[in-house]
VEXDREN-2710 file (C-alpha; in Angstrom, 1 decimal):
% VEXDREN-2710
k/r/px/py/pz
1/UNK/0.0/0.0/0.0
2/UNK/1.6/3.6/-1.0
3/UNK/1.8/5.5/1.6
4/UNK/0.3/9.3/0.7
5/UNK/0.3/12.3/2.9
6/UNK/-0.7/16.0/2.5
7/UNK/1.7/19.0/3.9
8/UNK/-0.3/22.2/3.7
9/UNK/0.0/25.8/3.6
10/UNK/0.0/29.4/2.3
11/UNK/3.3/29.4/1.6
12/UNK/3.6/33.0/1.5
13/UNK/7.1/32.7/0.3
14/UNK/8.2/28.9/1.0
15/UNK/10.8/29.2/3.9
16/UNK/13.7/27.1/4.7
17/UNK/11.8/25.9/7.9
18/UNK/8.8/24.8/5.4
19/UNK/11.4/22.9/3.1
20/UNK/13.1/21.1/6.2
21/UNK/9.5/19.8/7.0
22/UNK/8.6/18.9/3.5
23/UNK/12.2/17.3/3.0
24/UNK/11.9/15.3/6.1
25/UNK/8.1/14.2/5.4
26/UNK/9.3/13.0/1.6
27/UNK/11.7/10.6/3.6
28/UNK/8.8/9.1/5.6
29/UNK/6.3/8.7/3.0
30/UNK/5.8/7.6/-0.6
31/UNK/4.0/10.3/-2.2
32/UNK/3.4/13.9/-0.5
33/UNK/1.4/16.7/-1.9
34/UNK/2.7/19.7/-0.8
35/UNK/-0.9/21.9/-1.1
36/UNK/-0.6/25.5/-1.2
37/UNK/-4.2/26.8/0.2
38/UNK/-5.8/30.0/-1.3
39/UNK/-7.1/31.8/2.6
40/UNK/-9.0/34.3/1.6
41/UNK/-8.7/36.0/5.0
42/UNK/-4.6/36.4/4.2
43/UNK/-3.4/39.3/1.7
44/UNK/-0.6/37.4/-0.1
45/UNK/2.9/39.1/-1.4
46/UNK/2.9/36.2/-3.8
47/UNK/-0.4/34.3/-6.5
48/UNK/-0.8/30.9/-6.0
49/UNK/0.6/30.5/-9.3
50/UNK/3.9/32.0/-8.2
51/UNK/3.8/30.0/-4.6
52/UNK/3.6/26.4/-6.7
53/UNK/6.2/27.8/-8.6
54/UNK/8.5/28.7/-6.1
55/UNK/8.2/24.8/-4.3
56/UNK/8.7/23.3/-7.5
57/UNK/11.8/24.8/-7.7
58/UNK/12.7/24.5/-4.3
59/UNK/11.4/20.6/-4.4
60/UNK/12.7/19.6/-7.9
61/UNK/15.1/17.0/-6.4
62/UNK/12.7/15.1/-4.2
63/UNK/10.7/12.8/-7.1
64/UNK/8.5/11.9/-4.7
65/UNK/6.6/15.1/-3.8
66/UNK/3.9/16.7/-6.1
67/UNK/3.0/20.8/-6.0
68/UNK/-0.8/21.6/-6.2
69/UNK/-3.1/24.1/-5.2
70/UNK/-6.7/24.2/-3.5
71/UNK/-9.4/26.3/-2.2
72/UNK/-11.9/24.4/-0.1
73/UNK/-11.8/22.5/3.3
74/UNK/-8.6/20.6/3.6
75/UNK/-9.8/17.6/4.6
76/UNK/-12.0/17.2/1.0
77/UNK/-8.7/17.3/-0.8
78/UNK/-7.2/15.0/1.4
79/UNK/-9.5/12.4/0.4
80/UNK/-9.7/13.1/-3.3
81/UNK/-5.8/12.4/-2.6
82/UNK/-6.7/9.4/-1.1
83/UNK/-3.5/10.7/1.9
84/UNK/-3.7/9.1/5.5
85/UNK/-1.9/11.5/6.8
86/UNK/-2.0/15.2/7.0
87/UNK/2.1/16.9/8.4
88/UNK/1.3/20.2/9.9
89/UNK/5.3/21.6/10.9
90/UNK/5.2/23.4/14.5
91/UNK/7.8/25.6/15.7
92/UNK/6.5/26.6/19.3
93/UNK/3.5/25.9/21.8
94/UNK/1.8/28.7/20.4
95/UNK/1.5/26.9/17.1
96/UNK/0.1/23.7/19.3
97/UNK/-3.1/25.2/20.3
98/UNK/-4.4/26.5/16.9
99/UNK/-3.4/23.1/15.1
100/UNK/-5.0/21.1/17.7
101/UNK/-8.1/22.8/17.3
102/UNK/-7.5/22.2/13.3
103/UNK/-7.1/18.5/13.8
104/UNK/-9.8/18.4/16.1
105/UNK/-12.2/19.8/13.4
106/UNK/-10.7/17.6/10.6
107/UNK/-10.9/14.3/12.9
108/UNK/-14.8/15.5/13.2
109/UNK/-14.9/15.8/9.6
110/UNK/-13.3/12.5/8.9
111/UNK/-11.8/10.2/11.5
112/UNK/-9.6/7.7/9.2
113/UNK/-7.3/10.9/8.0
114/UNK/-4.8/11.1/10.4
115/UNK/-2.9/14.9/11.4
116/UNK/0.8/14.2/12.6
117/UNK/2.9/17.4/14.2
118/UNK/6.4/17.2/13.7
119/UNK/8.7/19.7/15.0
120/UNK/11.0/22.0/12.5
121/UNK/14.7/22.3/13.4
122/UNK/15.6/24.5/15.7
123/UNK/17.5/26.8/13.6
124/UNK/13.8/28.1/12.1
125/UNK/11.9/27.8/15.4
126/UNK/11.5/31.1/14.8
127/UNK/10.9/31.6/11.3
128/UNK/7.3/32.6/9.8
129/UNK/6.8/33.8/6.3
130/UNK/5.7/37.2/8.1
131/UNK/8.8/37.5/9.6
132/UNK/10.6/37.1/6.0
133/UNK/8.5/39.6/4.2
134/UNK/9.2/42.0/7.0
135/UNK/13.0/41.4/6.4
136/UNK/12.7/41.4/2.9
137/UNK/10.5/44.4/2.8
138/UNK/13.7/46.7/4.5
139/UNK/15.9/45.2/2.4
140/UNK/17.2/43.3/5.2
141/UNK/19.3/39.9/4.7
142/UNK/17.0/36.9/4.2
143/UNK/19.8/34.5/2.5
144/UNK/19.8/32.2/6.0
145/UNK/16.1/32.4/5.7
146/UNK/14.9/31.4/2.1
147/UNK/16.4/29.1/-0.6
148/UNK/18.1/31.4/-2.9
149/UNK/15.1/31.2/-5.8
150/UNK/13.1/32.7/-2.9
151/UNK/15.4/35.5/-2.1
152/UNK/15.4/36.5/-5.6
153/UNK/11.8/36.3/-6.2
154/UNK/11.4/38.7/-3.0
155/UNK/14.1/41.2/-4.7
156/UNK/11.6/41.3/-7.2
157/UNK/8.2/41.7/-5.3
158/UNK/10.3/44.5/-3.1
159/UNK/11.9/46.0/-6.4
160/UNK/15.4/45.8/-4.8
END
């Protein structure tokens, strides 16, 4: 039986803390879709078209993880994915609490989909994709904080 999981997110740029969780998943399981989700609530720097973009890139040399977009309840794609498993990457406690009520929701929704947390390195406990815009947005050094496709991309959005 393949194994199939679902690592979502906005994505708004990928991060090096995103890519160590999406690296580390694509060891565990056989096929991962990394899902960018469309929030309508967020105002995003980047399109969706330019997110899946940016993860292909950054992802090109793991075969076994697939770049897709999707607006409706997470849960819904999972199954038309036919994934197990949904990775949700936490850096802190603060994270816990909103996932857990997340997972709750989705277990509600459909019990045979499990969520698994797994913890980002330590060197990007700290790292959001707010943070990185903020940097970016001063011109400040974001080179430890975004693969280098990233970096550029943000050059661009920031016309630096």
């Amino acid at each position: 039986m393949t194994s199939i999981a679902i690592c979502p997110g906005s994505f708004d740029p990928v991060t090096n803390g995103h890519l160590d969780i999406i690296k580390r998943t694509s060891k565990i399981f056989d096929n991962i879709y990394v899902c960018v989700l469309n929030n309508a609530a967020k105002n995003p720097l980047f399109t969706v078209e330019e997110r899946i973009q940016l993860l292909e890139e950054v992802t090109k040399d793991l075969p076994n993880v697939k770049i897709e977009s999707f607006q409706g309840l997470l849960i819904d794609y999972a199954k038309s994915k036919n994934a197990t498993s949904i990775v949700r990457g936490l850096r802190a406690v603060s994270d816990f609490e909103y996932e857990m009520q997340i997972t709750s929701t989705n277990r509600v929704l459909d019990e045979t989909i499990e969520t698994l947390f797994m913890m980002t390195n330590n060197q990007y406990s700290f790292l959001s994709s707010s943070i990185v815009k903020e940097i970016a947005k001063y011109n400040g050094e974001v080179s430890e904080l975004v693969p280098p496709v990233v970096k550029k991309a943000l050059q661009e959005k920031y016309n630096m």
